[in-house]
C-alpha positions in Angstrom: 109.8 64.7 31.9 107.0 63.4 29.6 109.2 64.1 26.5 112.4 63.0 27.9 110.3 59.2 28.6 109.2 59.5 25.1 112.0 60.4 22.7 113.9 57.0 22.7 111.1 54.9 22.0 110.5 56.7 19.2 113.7 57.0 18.1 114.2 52.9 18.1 110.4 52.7 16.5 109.5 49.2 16.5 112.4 47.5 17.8 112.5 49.5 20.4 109.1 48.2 21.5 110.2 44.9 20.4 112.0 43.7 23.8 115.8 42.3 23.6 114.5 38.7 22.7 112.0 39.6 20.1 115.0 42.1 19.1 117.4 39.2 18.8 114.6 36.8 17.0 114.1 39.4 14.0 118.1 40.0 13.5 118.6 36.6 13.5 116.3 35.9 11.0 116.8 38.8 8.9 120.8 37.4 8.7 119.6 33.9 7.6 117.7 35.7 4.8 120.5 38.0 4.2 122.9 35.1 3.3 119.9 32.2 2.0 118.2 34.4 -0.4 121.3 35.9 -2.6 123.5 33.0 -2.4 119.9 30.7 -3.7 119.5 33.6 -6.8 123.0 33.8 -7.8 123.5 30.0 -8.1 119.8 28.7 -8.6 117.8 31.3 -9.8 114.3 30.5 -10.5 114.8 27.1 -9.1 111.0 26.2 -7.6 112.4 22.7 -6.5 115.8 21.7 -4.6 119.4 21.8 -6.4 120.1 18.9 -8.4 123.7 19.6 -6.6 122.6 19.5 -3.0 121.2 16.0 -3.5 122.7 12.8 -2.3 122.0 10.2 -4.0 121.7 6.9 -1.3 120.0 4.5 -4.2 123.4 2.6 -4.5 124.5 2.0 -1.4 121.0 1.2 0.4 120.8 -0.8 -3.0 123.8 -2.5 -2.3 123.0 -2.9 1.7 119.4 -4.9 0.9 121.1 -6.9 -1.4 123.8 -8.1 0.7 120.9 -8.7 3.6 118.6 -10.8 1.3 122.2 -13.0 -0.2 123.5 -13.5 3.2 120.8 -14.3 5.5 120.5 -17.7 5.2 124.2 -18.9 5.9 126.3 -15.7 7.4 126.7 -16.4 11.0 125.6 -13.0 11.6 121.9 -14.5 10.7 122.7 -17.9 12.3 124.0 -17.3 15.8 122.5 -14.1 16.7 119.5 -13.0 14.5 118.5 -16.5 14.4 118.2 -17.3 17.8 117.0 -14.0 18.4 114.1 -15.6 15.8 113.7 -18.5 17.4 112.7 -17.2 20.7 110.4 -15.4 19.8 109.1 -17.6 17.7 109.0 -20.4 20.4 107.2 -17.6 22.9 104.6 -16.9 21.1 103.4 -20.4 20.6 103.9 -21.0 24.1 101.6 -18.4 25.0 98.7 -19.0 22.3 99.1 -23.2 23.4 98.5 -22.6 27.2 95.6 -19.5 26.2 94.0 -22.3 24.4 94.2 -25.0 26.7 93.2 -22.8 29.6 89.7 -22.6 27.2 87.3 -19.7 26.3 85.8 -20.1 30.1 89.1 -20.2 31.5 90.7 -17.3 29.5 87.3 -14.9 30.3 87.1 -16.0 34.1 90.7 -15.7 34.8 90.8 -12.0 33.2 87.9 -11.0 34.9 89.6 -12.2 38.5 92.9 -10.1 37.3 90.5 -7.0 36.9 88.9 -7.3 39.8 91.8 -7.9 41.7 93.6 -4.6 39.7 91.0 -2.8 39.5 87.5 -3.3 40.9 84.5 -5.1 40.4 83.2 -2.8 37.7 86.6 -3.2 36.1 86.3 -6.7 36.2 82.6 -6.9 34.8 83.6 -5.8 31.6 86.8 -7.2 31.1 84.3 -10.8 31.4 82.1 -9.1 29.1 84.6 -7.9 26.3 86.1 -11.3 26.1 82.8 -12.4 25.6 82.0 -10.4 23.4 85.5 -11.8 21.0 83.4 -14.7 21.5 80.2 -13.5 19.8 81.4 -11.7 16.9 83.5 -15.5 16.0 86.9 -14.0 16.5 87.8 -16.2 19.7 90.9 -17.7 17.9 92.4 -14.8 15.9 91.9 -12.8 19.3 93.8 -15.7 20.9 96.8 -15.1 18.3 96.5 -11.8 18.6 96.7 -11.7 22.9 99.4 -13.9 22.9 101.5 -12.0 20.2 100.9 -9.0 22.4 102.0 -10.6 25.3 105.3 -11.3 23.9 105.4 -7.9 22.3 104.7 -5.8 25.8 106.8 -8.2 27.7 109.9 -7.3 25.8 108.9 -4.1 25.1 108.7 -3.6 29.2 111.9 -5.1 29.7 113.8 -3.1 27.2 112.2 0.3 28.3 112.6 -0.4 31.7 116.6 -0.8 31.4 116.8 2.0 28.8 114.6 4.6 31.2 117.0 2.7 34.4 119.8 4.0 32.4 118.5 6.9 31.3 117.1 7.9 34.9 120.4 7.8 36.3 123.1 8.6 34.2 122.8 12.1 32.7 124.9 11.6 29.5 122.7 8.6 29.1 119.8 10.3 29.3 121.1 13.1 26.4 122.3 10.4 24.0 118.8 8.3 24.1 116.6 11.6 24.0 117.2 12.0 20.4 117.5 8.3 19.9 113.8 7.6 21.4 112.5 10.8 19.5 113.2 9.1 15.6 111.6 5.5 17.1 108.3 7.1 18.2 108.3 9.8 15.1 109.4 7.1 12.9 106.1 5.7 11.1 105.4 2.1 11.9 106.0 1.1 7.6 109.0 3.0 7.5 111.1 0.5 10.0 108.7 -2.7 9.0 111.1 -2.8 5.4 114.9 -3.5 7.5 113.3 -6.0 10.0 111.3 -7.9 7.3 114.8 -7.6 5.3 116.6 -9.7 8.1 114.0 -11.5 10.1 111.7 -12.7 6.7 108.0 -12.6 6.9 106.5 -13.9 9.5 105.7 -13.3 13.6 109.5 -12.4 14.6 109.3 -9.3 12.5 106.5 -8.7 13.6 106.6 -8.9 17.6 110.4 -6.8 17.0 108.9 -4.1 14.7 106.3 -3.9 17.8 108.8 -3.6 20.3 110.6 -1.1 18.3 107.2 0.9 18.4 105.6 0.3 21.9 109.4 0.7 23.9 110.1 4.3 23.9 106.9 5.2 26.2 107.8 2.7 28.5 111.6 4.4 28.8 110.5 7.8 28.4 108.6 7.4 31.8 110.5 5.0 33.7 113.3 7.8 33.0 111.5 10.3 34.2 109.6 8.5 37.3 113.2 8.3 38.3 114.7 10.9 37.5 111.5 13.0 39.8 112.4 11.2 42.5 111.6 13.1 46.2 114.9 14.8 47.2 113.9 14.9 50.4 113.4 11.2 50.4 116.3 10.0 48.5 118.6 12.5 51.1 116.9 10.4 53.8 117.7 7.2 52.2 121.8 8.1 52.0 121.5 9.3 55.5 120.8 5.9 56.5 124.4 4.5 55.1 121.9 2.8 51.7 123.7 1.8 49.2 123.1 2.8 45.0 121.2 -0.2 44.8 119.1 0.2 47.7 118.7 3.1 46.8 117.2 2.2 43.8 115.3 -0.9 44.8 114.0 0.6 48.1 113.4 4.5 47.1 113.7 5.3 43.6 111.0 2.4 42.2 108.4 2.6 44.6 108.3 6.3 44.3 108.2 5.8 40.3 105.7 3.0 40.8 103.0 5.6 38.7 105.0 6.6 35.9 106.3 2.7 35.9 102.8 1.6 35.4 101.8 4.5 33.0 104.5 3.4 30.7 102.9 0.1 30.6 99.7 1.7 29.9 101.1 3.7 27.2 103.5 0.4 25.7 100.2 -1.9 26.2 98.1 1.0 23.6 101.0 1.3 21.3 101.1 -2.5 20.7 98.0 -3.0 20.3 97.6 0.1 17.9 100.1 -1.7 15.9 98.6 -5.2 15.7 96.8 -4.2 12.4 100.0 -2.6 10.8 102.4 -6.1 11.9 99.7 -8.1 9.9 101.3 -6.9 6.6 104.1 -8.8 7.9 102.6 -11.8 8.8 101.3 -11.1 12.3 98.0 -12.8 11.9 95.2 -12.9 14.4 92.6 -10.0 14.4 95.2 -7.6 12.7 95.4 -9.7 9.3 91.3 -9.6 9.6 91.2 -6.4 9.5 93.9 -5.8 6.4 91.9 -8.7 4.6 88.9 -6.5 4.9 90.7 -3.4 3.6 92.0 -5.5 0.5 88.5 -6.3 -0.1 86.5 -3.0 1.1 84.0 -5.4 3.5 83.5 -3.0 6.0 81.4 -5.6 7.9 84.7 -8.2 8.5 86.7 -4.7 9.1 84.3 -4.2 12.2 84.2 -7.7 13.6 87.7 -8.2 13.3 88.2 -4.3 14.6 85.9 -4.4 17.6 87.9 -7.1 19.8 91.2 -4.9 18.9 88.9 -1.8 20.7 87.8 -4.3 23.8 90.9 -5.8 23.8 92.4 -2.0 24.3 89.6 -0.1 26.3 90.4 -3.2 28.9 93.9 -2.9 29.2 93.8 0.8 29.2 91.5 0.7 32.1 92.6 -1.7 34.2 96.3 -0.8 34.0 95.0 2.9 34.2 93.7 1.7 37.6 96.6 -0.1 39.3 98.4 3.0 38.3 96.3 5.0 40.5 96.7 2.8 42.9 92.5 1.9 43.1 92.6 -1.2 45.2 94.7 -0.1 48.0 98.7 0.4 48.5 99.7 -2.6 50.0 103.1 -4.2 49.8 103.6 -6.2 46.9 104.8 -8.8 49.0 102.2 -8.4 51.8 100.5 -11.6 52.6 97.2 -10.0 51.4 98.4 -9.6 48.0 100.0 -13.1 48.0 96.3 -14.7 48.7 94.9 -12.1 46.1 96.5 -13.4 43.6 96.4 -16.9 44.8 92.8 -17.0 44.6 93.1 -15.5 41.3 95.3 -18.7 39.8 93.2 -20.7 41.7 90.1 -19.9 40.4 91.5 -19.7 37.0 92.8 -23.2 37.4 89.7 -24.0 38.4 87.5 -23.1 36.2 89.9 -24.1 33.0 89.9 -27.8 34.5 86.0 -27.4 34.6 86.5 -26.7 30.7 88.4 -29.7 29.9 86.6 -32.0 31.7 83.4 -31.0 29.6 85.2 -30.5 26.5 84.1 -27.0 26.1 87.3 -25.6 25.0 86.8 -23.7 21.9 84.3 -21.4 21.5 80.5 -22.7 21.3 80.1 -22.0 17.7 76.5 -22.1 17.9 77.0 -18.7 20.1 78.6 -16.6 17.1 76.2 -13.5 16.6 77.6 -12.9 13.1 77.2 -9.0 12.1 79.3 -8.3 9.1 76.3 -9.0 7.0 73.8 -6.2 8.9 76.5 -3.7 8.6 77.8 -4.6 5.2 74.1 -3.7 4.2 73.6 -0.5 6.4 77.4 0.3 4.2 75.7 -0.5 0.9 72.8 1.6 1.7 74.8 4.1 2.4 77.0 4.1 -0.6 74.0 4.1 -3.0 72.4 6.8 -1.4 75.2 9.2 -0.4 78.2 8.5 -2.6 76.4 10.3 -5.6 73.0 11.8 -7.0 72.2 13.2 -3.8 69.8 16.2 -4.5 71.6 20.1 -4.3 74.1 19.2 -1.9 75.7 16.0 -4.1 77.0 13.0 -2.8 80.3 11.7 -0.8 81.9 11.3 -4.1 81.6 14.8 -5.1 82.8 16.2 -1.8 86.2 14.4 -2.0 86.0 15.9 -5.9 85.9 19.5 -4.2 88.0 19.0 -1.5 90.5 17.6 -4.0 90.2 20.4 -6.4 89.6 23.4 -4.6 91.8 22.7 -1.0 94.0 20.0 -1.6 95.7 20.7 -5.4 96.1 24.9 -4.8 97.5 23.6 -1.7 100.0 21.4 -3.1 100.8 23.7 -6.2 101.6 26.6 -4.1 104.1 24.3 -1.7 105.6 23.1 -4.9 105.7 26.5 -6.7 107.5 28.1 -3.9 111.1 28.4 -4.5 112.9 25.9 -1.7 114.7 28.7 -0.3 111.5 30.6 0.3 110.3 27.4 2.3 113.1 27.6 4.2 112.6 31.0 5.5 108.5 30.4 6.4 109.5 27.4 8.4 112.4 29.8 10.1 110.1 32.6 11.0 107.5 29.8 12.1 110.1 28.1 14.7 111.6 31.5 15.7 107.7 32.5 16.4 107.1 30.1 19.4 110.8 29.2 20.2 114.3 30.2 20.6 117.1 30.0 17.4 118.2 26.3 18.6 114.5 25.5 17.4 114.5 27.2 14.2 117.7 25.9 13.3 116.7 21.9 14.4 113.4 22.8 12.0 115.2 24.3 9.0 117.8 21.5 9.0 115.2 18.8 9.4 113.7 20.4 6.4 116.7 21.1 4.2 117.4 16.7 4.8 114.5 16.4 3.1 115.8 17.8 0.1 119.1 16.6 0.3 117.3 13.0 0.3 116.3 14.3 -3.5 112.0 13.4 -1.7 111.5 17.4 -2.0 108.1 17.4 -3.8 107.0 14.1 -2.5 107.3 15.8 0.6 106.0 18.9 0.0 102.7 16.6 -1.4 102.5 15.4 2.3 102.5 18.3 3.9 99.7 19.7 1.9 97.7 16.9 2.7 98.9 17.0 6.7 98.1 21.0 6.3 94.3 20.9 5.2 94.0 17.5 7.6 94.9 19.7 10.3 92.8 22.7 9.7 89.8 20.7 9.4 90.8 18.9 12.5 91.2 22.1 14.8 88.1 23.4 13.4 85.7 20.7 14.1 87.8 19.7 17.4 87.8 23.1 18.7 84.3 23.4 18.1 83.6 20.0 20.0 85.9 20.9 22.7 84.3 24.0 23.6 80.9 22.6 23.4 81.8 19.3 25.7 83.8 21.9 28.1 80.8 24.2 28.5 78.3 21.3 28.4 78.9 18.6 31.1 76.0 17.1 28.9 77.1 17.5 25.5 80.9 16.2 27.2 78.8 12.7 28.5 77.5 12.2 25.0 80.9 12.8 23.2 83.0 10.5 26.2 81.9 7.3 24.8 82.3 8.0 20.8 85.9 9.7 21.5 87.0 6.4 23.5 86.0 4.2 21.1 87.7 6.3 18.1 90.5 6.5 20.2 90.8 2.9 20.6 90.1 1.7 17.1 93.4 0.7 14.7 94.5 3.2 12.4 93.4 0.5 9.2 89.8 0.3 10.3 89.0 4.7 9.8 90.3 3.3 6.1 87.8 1.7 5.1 84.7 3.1 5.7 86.0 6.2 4.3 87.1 4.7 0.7 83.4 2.9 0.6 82.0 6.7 1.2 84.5 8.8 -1.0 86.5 6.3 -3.2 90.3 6.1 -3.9 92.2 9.4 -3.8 94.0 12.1 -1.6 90.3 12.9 0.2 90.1 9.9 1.8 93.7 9.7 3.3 92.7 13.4 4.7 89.3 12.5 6.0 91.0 9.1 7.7 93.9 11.2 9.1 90.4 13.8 10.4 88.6 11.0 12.2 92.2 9.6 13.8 93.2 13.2 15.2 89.8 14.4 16.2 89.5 12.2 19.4 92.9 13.8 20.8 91.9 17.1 20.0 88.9 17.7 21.8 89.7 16.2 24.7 93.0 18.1 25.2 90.8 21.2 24.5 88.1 20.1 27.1 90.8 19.9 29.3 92.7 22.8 29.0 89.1 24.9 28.9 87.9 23.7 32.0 91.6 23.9 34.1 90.8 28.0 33.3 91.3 29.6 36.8 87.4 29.9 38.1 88.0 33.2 39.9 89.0 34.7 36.2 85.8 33.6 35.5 83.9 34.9 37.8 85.7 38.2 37.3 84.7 38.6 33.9 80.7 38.0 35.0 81.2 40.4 37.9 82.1 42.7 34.8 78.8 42.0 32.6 80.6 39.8 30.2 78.4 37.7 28.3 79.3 33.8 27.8 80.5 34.8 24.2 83.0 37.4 26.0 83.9 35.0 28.7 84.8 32.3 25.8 86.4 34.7 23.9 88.5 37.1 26.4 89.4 34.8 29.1 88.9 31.0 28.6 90.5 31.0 25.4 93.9 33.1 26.1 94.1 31.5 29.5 93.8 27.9 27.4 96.6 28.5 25.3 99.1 26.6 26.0 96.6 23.4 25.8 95.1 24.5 22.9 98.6 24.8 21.3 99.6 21.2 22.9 96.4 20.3 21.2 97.8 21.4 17.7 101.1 20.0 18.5 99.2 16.7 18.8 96.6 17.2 15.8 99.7 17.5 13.8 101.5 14.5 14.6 98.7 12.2 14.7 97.2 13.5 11.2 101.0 13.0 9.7 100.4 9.1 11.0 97.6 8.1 9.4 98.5 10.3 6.2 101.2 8.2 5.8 98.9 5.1 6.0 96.7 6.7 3.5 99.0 5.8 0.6 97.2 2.7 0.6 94.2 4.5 -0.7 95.6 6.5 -3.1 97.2 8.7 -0.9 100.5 8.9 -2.8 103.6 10.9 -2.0 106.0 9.6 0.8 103.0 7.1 1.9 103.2 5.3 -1.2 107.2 4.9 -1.2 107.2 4.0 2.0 104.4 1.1 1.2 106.2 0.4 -2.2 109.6 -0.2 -0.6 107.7 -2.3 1.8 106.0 -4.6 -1.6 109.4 -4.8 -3.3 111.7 -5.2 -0.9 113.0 -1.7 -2.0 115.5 -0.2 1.1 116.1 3.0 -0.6 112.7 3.7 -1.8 111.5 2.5 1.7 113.9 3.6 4.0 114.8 7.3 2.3 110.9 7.8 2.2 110.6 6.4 5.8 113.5 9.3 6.7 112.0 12.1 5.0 108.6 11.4 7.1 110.9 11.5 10.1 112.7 14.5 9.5 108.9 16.5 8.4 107.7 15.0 11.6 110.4 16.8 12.9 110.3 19.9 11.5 106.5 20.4 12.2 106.7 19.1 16.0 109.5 21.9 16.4 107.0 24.8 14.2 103.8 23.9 16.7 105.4 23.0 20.1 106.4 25.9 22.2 110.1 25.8 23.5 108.6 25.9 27.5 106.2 23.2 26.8 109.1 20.8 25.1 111.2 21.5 28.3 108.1 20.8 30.5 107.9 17.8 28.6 
C-alpha cells in the first residue's frame, strides 16, 4: 500500500509536488522563454540594450503637438471659450478666497478654525488647530499660508466635486467602474512633473495650472472611495429600501450616502493630504504661497527658510488630517445633518467667527503683528552649518557624509546600475515574468512584462533601467531600517510612543523639504535622491509593519510560549509568517513611495527619467517630458504588479 502511494510522486518528481497552479505557473513561463530567448538570439544577438527596430520614435509628433499648443493658444477658440473660462474661474476663485481669508484677519482666520474643530472634532482637536495657525503666525508665513489655504480650498473643492461624480458613476454602473479603474490607476501612478508639462502647455504659468495639475492629483482618492463606499452598500438595507416602493434616487440620497458617509469623508481626508503634498511641487508652476518658499529654499540650499516655509505645510496638514479623520469617525455624535442641533452648531460657529473678525477690523489688527514673528531660519541655518563642517568630511575613521554618498555611489548604486544595463533586455523580461508569476496569476505577469517592454519601445530603456537601480537600493535600505523600527515600536508600546510623533511629522512634510537637508549633508548626486526617497518611504513602512505585527492572532502567541519559545522564536516562527501579507503591503508601498521622490531627485542630480521629466518641464519639451513622464508610469506599473500579491489587489 505504502509503495503503491509512493510510486507516482516519484515518478512526476517535482512537478508532481508542485500542485496544478504552481504546475501551470512554471509551463507557462518556461513557453515565454521558449519563444523570447531564440527569437531575441537569432535577430539581436548580444544586444545588452532594446532593438533599434522595436523603438517608436514619438519626438515628431509630440514635437509637432507642443508646437501647435504654444501657436494656438492665444486666439484658437478652443483656448478662448473653453480653456479660457475654465482659467478664469479659477483664477477669479482663488482671489475670492484669499480676499475674504484676509479680511476676516489673523484673529478671525485662527478663532473661526478652532470653532470648526471643535465643532468636528473636539476640544483637543480644536486647541491645536488655534495653536497651528498660530504658530504660521510666529515663524512670519501668515500671508503665504494665506495663499496657500485658499489655493487649497479651490484645489479640494473641485477635486471633491469631480471625485464624487466619478466614484457616483463608478459606484453604480459596472462598465463605469471597469473603464475608470485603469483610468484612475495612471493619474495616481503618474508623477506630479510628468502631467505639470501639458497643463502649463495650455493653461501658461501661473495659479490655473496649478490648482488643475492639483486636482488631477488629489481626485482619484476621493472617487476611489466614494466608488467603493457605494458600491459596499448593506444588501440588507438597500433590499429594505426597494421594499418600500423608493425610487434610484432615493435610493441613493436616502441609503446609499449615508451608509458611505465614512469612506465619503475618508476620501476627503485622503484628497485634503494629496493637495497639500502637492502645494510645493505646483510652486514650480507659479503656485506661490508657502510652496514657492519652500522651492526658493531648495534653489538656494537655506535649510532654515526650507523649514519655516515647510512647517505651516506640516500644521496645515496634521490639522486637516485630524480633524477630517474625526468627523469620519463620527467623534461628535451622529446626528442629522439637518437636525436643529447641528444647525445652531454651526451657527455659533459663523457667529463667533463673525464676531471676532469684526473685533479685528474695528482695531485694525488685521495682518499679523509683525513684532510677534519668532524668526528661526537663522538658529537652524547655523545648527546646518555646524553640521556640514563637522560631518560632511574629515570626520575621524568613520569619514564624513560626503564620503558615505561616495561609497554608496560606488559600491551599491553603479554595480547596480551596470548589471541592469548589462543584462540583455530579453533576460529582463524573463526576471520580471518569473517575479509577477511568483505572487500572482499569468494576467499579472503579462500586465508587468508589457508595462516593461513600453518602456523600451519609448526608446527610455537605460534611462530606465538607471531608475530602477536607484528605486532598488532605496528600497532595500528602506525595508531594512523600517523593518527594524517596526518590530521594535510593535514589541515596545514605548519605543512605538517615541517613534509616533517623528513618523507623523515625516509623514506630513512635502516631498521638496527631505531635499534639502540631504544635499547640505551629502552634496549633489544619485546618494542624495536615494537617501531623500529613504526618509519619504520610511514613515509608511514601519507603521504598516507595526500594524500588521501586532494584528498577529494573540492565541498563536501564546501557543508558541506554552511551547518554550523564546521572544526571538516567537518573532521569528509566528509573528513574522503570520504578518505577511502586511509586510508585503508594506513593500508594495516602500516601492511606490521611494519611485516618487526618486523622481524628484533629478533635481539634485538624480538624473535618468527624473531629469527628463524636469527638463521637459524647463523647456517646454512634450516629448522629452511627457515620454519620460510615461515610462515612470509604465515602471510604476510594472513594480506595483512584481510586489503586490494578486489577493491583496482584489481585496483592494
Amino acid at each position: 500500500m505504502t509503495t503503491a502511494t509512493t510510486v507516482p510522486a516519484a515518478r512526476g518528481g517535482l512537478l508532481a509536488a508542485l500542485g496544478k497552479p504552481a504546475r501551470g505557473k512554471l509551463l507557462l513561463f518556461a513557453v515565454f522563454a521558449a519563444v523570447l530567448v531564440p527569437l531575441a538570439l537569432t535577430r539581436w544577438p548580444g544586444a545588452t540594450t532594446w532593438p533599434g527596430a522595436l523603438t517608436v520614435d514619438l519626438t515628431g509628433p509630440l514635437g509637432d503637438a507642443g508646437d501647435w499648443i504654444v501657436g494656438n493658444r492665444d486666439h484658437h477658440p478652443l483656448f478662448l471659450y473653453f480653456f479660457g473660462h475654465i482659467s478664469n474661474a479659477v483664477v477669479l476663485s482663488v482671489r475670492g478666497v484669499y480676499l475674504l481669508l484676509l479680511a476676516v484677519g489673523w484673529a478671525g482666520v485662527t478663532v473661526g478654525a478652532g470653532l470648526i474643530a471643535r465643532r468636528v472634532a473636539g476640544v483637543r482637536a480644536a486647541l491645536g488647530t488655534t495653536a497651528a495657525f498660530a504658530v504660521c503666525g510666529l515663524l512670519g508665513m501668515w500671508v503665504p499660508t494665506m495663499q496657500t489655504l485658499a489655493l487649497m480650498v479651490v484645489a479640494v473643492a473641485a477635486s471633491v466635486v469631480l471625485g464624487a461624480a466619478l466614484g457616483l458613476a463608478a459606484g453604480l454602473s459596472d462598465r463605469l467602474h471597469r473603464v475608470l479603474r485603469p483610468v484612475l490607476d495612471t493619474m495616481q501612478v503618474l508623477p506630479a512633473f510628468a502631467y505639470l508639462l501639458p497643463v502649463v502647455l495650455v493653461f501658461g504659468i501661473g495659479v490655473p495650472a496649478a490648482v488643475l495639475a492639483t486636482v488631477v492629483y488629489a481626485a482619484p482618492p476621493m472617487a476611489r472611495l466614494t466608488a467603493l463606499g457605494l458600491r459596499e452598500a448593506d444588501g440588507g438595507v438597500m433590499e429594505a429600501v426597494s421594499s418600500l416602493g423608493a425610487t434610484a434616487k432615493q435610493r441613493l440620497l436616502t441609503a446609499r450616502l449615508p451608509l458611505a458617509r465614512k469612506q465619503l469623508l475618508l476620501g476627503l481626508n485622503q484628497t485634503i493630504m494629496m493637495a497639500l503634498s502637492m502645494a510645493v511641487i505646483a510652486s514650480v508652476i507659479g503656485a506661490g504661497g508657502l510652496g514657492d518658499r519652500v522651492y526658493q529654499a531648495l534653489a538656494s540650499v537655506d535649510v532654515g527658510a526650507a523649514l519655516a516655509a515647510g512647517l505651516p505645510i506640516v500644521l496645515l496638514a496634521v490639522v486637516l488630517d485630524r480633524t477630517t479623520a474625526a468627523a469620519g469617525s463620527g467623534a461628535r455624535g451622529s446626528a442629522s445633518p439637518g437636525s436643529r442641533s447641528v444647525r445652531t452648531g454651526w451657527a455659533v460657529v459663523a457667529g463667533g467667527t463673525v464676531l471676532v473678525a469684526f473685533g479685528g477690523r474695528l482695531a485694525g489688527r488685521l495682518d499679523w503683528p509683525g513684532s510677534w514673528n519668532v524668526p528661526i531660519a537663522e538658529p537652524v541655518n547655523r545648527a546646518v552649518g555646524w553640521m556640514t563642517d563637522h560631518l560632511y568630511s574629515g570626520v575621524p575613521v568613520i569619514g564624513g557624509t560626503a564620503d558615505w554618498a561616495g561609497r554608496f555611489t560606488t559600491w551599491v548604486l553603479d554595480p547596480l546600475r551596470g548589471a541592469l544595463q548589462g543584462l540583455p533586455w530579453w533576460a529582463v523580461l524573463l526576471i520580471v515574468a518569473g517575479l509577477a508569476l511568483s505572487i500572482g496569476t499569468w494576467q499579472t505577469a503579462l500586465t508587468a512584462v508589457l508595462a516593461m517592454s513600453a518602456i523600451g519601445v519609448l526608446g527610455v530603456w537605460k534611462p530606465s533601467l538607471d531608475t530602477l537601480s536607484q528605486v532598488l537600493a532605496a528600497v532595500a535600505v528602506t525595508l531594512v531600517i523600517g523593518f527594524a523600527a517596526g518590530i521594535a515600536a510593535a514589541r515596545s508600546p514605548r519605543a512605538e510612543a517615541l517613534l509616533r510623533p517623528v513618523l507623523d511629522v515625516f509623514q506630513t512634510l512635502p516631498q521638496f523639504v527631505y531635499l534639502i537637508p540631504v544635499v547640505a549633508l551629502l552634496g549633489i548626486g544619485r546618494a542624495p535622491a536615494v537617501a531623500a526617497a529613504v526618509v519619504y518611504a520610511l514613515p509608511a513602512v514601519i507603521r504598516i509593519t507595526t500594524q500588521g505585527l501586532r494584528q498577529v492572532d494573540p492565541a498563536a502567541l501564546e501557543s508558541a510560549r506554552s511551547l518554550g519559545a523564546t521572544g526571538g522564536q516567537q518573532l521569528r516562527q509566528v509573528q513574522l509568517p503570520l504578518a505577511g501579507p502586511a509586510l508585503r503591503l508594506a513593500l508594495n508601498q516602500g516601492v511606490v513611495l521611494v519611485l516618487a521622490v526618486v523622481i524628484i531627485g533629478g533635481l539634485v542630480g538624480g538624473g535618468a527619467l527624473g531629469y527628463d521629466v524636469l527638463f521637459g518641464l524647463a523647456q517646454g519639451d512634450l516629448a522629452t517630458g511627457l515620454v519620460a513622464g510615461v515610462a515612470i508610469v509604465c515602471l510604476g506599473l510594472m513594480l506595483d504588479r512584481v510586489t503586490q500579491p494578486t489577493e491583496r489587489r482584489k481585496g483592494a
